[in-house]
VEXMI-380993 format. One record per residue (C-alpha): residue number from 1; residue in three letters; x, y, z. Coordinates in steps of 0.5 Angstrom, whole numbers. Layout:
<sites>
+-----+------+-------+-------+-------+
| pos | code |    xx |    yy |    zz |
+-----+------+-------+-------+-------+
| NUM |  ALA |     X |     Y |     Z |
...
+-----+------+-------+-------+-------+
</sites>
This chain:
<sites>
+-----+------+-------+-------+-------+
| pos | code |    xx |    yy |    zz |
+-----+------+-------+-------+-------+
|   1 |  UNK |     1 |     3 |    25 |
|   2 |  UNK |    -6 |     5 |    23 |
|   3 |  UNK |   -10 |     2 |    30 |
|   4 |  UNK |    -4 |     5 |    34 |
|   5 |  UNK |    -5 |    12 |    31 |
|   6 |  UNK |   -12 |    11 |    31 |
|   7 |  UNK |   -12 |     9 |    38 |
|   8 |  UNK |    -7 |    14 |    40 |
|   9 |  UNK |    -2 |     8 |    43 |
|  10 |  UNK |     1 |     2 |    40 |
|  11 |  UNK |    -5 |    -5 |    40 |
|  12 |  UNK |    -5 |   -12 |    38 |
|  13 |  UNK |    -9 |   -13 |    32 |
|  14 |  UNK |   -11 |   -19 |    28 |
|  15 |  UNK |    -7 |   -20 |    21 |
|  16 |  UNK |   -12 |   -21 |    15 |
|  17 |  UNK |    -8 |   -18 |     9 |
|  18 |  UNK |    -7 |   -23 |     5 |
|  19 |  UNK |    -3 |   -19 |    -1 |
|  20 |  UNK |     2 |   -14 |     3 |
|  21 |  UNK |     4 |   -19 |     9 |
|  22 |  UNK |    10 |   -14 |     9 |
|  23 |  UNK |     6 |    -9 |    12 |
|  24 |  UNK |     2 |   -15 |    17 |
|  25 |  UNK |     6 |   -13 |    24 |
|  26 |  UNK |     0 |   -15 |    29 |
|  27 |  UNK |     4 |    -9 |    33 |
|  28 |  UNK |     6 |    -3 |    32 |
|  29 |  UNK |    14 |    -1 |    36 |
|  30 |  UNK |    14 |     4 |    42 |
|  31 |  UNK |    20 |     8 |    37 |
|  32 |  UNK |    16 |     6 |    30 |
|  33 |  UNK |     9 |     9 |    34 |
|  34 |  UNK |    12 |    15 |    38 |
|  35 |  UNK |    16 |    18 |    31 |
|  36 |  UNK |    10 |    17 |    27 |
|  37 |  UNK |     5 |    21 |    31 |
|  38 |  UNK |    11 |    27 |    33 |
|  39 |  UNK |    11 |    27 |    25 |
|  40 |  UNK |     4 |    27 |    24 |
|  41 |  UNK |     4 |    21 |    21 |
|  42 |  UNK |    -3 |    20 |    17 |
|  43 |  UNK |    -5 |    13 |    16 |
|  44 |  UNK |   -10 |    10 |    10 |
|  45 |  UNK |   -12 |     2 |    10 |
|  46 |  UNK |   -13 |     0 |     3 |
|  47 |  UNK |   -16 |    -7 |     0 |
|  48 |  UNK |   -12 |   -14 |    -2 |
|  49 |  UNK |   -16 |   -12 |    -9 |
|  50 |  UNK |   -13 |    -4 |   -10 |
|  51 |  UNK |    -6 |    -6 |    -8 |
|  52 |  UNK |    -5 |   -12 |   -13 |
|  53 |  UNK |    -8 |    -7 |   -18 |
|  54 |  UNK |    -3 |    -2 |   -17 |
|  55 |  UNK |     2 |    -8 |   -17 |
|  56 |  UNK |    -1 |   -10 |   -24 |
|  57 |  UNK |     0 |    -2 |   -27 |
|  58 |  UNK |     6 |    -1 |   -25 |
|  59 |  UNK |     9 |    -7 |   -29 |
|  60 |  UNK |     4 |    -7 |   -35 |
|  61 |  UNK |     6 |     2 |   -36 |
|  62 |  UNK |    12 |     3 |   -33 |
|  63 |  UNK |    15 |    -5 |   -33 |
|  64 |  UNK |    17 |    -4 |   -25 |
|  65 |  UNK |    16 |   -10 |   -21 |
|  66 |  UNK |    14 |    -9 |   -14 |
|  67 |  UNK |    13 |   -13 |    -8 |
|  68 |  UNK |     6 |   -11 |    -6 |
|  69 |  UNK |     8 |    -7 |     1 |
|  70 |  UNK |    11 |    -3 |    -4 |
|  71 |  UNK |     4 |    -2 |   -10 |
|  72 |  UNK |     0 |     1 |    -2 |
|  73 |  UNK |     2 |     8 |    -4 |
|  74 |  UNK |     1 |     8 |   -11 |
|  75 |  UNK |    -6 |     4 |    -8 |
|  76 |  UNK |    -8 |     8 |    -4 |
|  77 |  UNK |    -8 |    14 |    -8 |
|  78 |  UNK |   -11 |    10 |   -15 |
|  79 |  UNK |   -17 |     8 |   -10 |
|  80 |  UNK |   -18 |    13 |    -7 |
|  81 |  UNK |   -17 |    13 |     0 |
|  82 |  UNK |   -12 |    18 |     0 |
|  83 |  UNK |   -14 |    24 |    -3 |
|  84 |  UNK |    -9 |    29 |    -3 |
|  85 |  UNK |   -10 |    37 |    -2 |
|  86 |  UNK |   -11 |    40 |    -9 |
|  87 |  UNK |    -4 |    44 |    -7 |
|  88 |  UNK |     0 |    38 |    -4 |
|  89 |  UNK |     6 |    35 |    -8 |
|  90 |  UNK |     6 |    28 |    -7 |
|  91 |  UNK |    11 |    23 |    -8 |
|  92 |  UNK |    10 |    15 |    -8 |
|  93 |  UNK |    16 |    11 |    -5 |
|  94 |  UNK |    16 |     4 |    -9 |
|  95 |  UNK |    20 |    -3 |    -7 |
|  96 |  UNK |    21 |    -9 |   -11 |
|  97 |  UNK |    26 |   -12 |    -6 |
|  98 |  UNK |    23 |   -18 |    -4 |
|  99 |  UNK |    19 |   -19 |   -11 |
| 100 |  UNK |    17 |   -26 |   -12 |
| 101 |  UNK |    16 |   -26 |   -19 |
| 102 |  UNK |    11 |   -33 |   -20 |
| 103 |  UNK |     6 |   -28 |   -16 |
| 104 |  UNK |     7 |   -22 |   -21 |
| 105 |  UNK |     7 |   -26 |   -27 |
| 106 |  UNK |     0 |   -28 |   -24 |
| 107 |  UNK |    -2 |   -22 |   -22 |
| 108 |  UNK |     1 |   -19 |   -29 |
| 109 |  UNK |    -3 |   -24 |   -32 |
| 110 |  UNK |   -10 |   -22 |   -30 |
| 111 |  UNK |   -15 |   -21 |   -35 |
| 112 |  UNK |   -18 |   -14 |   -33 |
| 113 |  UNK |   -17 |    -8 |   -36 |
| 114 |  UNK |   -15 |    -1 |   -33 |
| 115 |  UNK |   -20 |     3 |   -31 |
| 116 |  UNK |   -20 |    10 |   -30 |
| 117 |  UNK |   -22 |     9 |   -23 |
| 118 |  UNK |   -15 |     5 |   -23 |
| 119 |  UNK |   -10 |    10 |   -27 |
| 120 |  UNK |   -14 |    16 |   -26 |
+-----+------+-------+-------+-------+
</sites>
């Protein structure tokens, strides 16, 4: 979706996200793209790292166990490549349908600490 907007119509990428596969269509469908972009759709990329940080914040604060397509929004927002508007009201949709427990206990089991930069 990103390329798509970015281009201004769906295009073939190459897939190299590692941590959020759920989000690794190599294309964007005709209907997905043409109501994003009526909608006004902004799309942000965010590194494997910033997604499996808000992975590991929303276990380690809140005990939610999310798959990594549902940490991007959190992710993007702890990272920085979404910034909202100082007046903007912002909702973050989260998933854990698809969850695989062994990969969070993983991810739960990483020795870093938060940072401010992370949890804001």
């Amino acid at each position: 979706m990103h390329a798509a907007l970015a281009a201004g119509a769906p295009v073939d990428v190459e897939v190299e996200s590692v941590a959020a596969d759920s989000l690794g269509a190599r294309r964007v469908g005709a209907l997905p793209f043409a109501l994003a972009r009526k909608a006004g759709a902004v799309s942000v990329l965010v590194p494997d790292e910033a997604i499996l940080a808000a992975q590991r914040v929303l276990w380690r604060e809140a005990r939610v166990a999310v798959e990594p397509g549902g940490a991007c929004a959190l992710a993007a927002l702890m990272c920085g490549a979404y910034k909202p508007a100082p007046d903007e009201r912002v909702g973050v949709l989260i998933c854990g349908a698809n969850v695989d427990l062994d990969a969070l206990a993983r991810v739960a089991a990483t020795k870093r600490e938060l940072s401010e930069r992370e949890w804001g």
